[in-house]
C-alpha positions in Angstrom: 10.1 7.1 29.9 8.7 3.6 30.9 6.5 3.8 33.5 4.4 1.0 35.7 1.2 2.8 33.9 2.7 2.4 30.0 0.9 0.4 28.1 2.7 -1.8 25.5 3.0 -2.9 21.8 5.0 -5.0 20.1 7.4 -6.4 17.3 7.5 -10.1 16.6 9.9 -11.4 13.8 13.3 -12.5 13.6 16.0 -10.8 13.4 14.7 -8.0 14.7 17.8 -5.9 14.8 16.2 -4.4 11.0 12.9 -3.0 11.5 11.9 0.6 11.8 8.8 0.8 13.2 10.0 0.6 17.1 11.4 4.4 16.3 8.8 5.2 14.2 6.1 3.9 16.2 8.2 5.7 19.8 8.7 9.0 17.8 5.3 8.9 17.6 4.2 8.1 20.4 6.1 10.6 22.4 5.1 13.2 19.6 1.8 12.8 20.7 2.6 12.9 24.7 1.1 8.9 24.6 2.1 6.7 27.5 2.8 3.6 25.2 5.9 2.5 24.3 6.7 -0.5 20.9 8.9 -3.4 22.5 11.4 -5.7 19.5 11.0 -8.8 19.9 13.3 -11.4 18.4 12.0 -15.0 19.1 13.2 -17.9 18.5 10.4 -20.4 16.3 9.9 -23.2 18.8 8.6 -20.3 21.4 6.3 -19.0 19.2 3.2 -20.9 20.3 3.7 -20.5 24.2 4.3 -16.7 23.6 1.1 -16.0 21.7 -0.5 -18.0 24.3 1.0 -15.4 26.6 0.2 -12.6 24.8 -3.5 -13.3 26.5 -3.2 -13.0 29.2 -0.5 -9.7 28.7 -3.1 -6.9 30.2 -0.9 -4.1 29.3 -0.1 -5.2 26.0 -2.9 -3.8 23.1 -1.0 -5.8 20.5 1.5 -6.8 18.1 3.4 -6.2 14.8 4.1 -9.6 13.0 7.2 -9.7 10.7 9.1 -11.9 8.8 9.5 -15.3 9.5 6.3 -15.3 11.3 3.1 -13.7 9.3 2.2 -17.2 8.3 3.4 -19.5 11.3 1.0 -17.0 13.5 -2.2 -17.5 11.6 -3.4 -20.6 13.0 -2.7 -19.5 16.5 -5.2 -16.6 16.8 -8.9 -16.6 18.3 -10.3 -14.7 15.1 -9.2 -13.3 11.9 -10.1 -10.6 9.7 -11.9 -11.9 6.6 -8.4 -10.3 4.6 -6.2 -12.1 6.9 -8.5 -15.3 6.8 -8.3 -15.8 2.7 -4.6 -14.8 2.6 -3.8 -17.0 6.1 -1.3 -14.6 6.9 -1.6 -12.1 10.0 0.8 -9.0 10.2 -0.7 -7.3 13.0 -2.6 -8.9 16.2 -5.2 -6.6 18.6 -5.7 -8.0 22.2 -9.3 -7.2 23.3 -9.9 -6.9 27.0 -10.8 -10.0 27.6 -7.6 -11.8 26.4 -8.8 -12.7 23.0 -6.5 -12.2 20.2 -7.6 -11.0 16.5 -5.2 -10.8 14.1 -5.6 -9.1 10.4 -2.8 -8.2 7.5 -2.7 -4.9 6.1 0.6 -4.9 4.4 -1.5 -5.0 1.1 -3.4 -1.4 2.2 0.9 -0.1 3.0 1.5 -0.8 -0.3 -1.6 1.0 -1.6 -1.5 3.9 0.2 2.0 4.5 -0.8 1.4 3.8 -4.2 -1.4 6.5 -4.1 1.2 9.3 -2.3 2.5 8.5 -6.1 -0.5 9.2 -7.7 -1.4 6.1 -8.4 -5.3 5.3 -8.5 -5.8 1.2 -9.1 -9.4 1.3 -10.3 -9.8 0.1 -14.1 -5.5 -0.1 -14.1 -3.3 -3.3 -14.4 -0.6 -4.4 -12.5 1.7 -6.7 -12.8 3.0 -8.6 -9.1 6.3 -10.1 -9.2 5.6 -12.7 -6.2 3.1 -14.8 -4.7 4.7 -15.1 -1.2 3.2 -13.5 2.0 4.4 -9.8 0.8 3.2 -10.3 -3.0 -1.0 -11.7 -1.9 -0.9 -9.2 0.5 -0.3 -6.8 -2.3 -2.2 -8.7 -4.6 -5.5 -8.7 -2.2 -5.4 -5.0 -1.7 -5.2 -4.1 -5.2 -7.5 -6.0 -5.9 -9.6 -4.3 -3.1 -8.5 -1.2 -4.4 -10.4 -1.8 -7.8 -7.5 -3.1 -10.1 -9.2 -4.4 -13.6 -6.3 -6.6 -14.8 -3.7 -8.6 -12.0 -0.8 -10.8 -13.7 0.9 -12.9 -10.9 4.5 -14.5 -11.7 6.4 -16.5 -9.7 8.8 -19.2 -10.2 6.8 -21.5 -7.7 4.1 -22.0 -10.5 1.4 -23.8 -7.9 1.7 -20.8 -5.6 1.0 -18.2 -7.7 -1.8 -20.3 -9.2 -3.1 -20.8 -5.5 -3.0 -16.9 -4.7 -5.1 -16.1 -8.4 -7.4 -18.8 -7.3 -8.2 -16.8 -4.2 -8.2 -13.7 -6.1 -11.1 -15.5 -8.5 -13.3 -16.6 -5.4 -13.2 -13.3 -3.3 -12.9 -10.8 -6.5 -14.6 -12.6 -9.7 -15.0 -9.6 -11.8 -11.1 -8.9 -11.6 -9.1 -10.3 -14.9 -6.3 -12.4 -14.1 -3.5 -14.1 -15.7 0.0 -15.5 -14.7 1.8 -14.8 -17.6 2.4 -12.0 -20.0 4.4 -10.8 -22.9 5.8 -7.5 -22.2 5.1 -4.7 -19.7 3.6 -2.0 -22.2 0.4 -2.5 -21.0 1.2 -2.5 -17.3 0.1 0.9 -15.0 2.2 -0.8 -12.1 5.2 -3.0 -11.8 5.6 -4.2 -8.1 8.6 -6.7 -7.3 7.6 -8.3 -4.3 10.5 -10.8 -4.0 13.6 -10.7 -2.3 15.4 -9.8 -5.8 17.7 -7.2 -5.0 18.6 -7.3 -1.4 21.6 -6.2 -0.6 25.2 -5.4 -3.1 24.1 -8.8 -5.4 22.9 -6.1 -8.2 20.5 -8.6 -9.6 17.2 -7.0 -10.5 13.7 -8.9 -9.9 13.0 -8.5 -14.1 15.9 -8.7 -17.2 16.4 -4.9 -18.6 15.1 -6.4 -21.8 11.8 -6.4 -20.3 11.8 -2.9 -18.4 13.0 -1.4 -21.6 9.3 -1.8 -22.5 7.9 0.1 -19.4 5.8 2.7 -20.2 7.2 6.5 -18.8 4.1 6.5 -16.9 4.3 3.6 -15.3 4.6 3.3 -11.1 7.6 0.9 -10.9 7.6 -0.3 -6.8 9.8 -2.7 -5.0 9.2 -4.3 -1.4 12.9 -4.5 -0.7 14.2 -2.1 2.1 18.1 -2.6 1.5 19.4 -0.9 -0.7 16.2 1.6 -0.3 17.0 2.4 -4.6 17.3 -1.4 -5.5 18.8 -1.4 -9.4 15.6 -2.6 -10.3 14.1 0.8 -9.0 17.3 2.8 -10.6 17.0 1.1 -13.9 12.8 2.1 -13.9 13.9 5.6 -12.6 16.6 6.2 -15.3 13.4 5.2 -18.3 11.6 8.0 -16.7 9.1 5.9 -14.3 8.0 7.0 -11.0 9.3 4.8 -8.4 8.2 3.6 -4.8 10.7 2.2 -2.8 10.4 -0.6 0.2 10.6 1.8 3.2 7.5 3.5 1.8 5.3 0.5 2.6 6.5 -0.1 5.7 6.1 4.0 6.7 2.7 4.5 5.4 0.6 1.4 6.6 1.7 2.6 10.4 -1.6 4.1 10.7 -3.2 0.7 9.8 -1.2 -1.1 12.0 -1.8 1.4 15.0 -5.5 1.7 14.3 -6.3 -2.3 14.0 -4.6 -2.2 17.2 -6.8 1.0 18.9 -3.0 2.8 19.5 -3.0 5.6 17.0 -5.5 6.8 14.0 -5.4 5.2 10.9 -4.2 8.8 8.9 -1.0 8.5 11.6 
């Protein structure tokens, strides 16, 4: 039940029609007997600017969930930035302080991690090889790195981008080995795919099966994709024995993050 005293979070992206977190974020919120409620919101691009601007002066809204196409577009928007969100200049979640001011950070990176751990997976002294050096794959890529990862190969097929995203890496984390290319994935403790390889019935997989034929067994083999939730990159890892993390884990586990930037729920939600 809405009522004139709920207070408000939100969605931002577009579509919308997708996401889970409005019924993850309600179940939990009514779990917990909280008088909050997490609004969709589908926008169109041009209204993007005039609607942050309105999210100051919102006083019953504590904040809001960035998605897809909008983590980027948002960043120069905000009033401050989390020193994560600043070097990646990507915001996926946005606190409103009481006085209007709006502070955004990204913690799709520590989603991914704390998944990955739920696997048994423990990044210090590992390497880990990130398919992607969009929004999704730095985010990843910063948080491992956080996380204490010795060794980082970045591929993408936008060369400069993924040589942007190590160059960060280098400045913030210059003890952590990095590369962008490599020969096989023997070596590798985790394979993430953090492209949109995948999506959907297209049965293409993010790598060629020549290459995952030289996974490791104990190798953590993750994808970011949500549809199909078993991509065939994820079956084909699954069926050589490797432990697999699929999209909606990422998405599930840093709602604690995203509810604690924003002062609605504890970070172990």
């Amino acid at each position: 039940m809405i009522r004139g005293s709920t207070a408000l979070v939100a969605i931002l992206g577009s579509p919308i029609a997708q996401v889970k977190s409005p019924e993850n974020f309600n179940a939990w919120f009514a779990q917990h007997d909280c008088d909050l409620v997490m609004l969709p919101i589908d926008l169109q691009r041009e209204a993007l600017p005039a609607f942050v601007d309105t999210l100051r002066g919102w006083n019953n809204l504590r904040g809001c969930v960035v998605t897809v196409p909008y983590k980027q577009a948002v960043f120069p928007l905000l009033d401050g930035l989390s020193p994560r969100a600043e070097a990646l200049r990507s915001v996926n979640v946005i606190r409103r302080e009481t006085d209007g001011r709006l502070i955004g950070d990204n913690v799709d990176g520590e989603g991914f991690v704390k998944a990955a751990r739920a696997h048994g997976f423990d990044a210090a002294g590992k390497q880990a090889l990130v398919v992607g050096s969009g929004g999704v794959g730095a985010a990843i890529a910063y948080a491992l790195a956080e996380a204490g990862i010795a060794k980082l190969v970045i591929t993408d097929v936008r060369e400069g981008q993924a040589q942007a995203l190590a160059d960060v890496l280098a400045m913030d984390f210059p003890k952590l080995t990095l590369a962008l290319a490599y020969g096989d994935l023997a070596a590798f403790d985790l394979v993430a795919n953090a492209t949109p390889v995948g999506m959907g019935d297209t049965g293409e997989m993010a790598l060629p099966a020549s290459l995952l034929d030289t996974l490791k067994p104990q190798a953590l083999v993750a994808d970011v994709v949500t549809q199909p939730v078993i991509t065939p990159l994820l079956a084909y890892a699954r069926e050589r024995g490797c432990r697999v993390q699929a999209g909606p884990e990422m998405a599930k586990a840093q709602m604690g993050n995203l509810g604690a930037f924003m002062g609605v729920m504890p970070l172990d939600a």
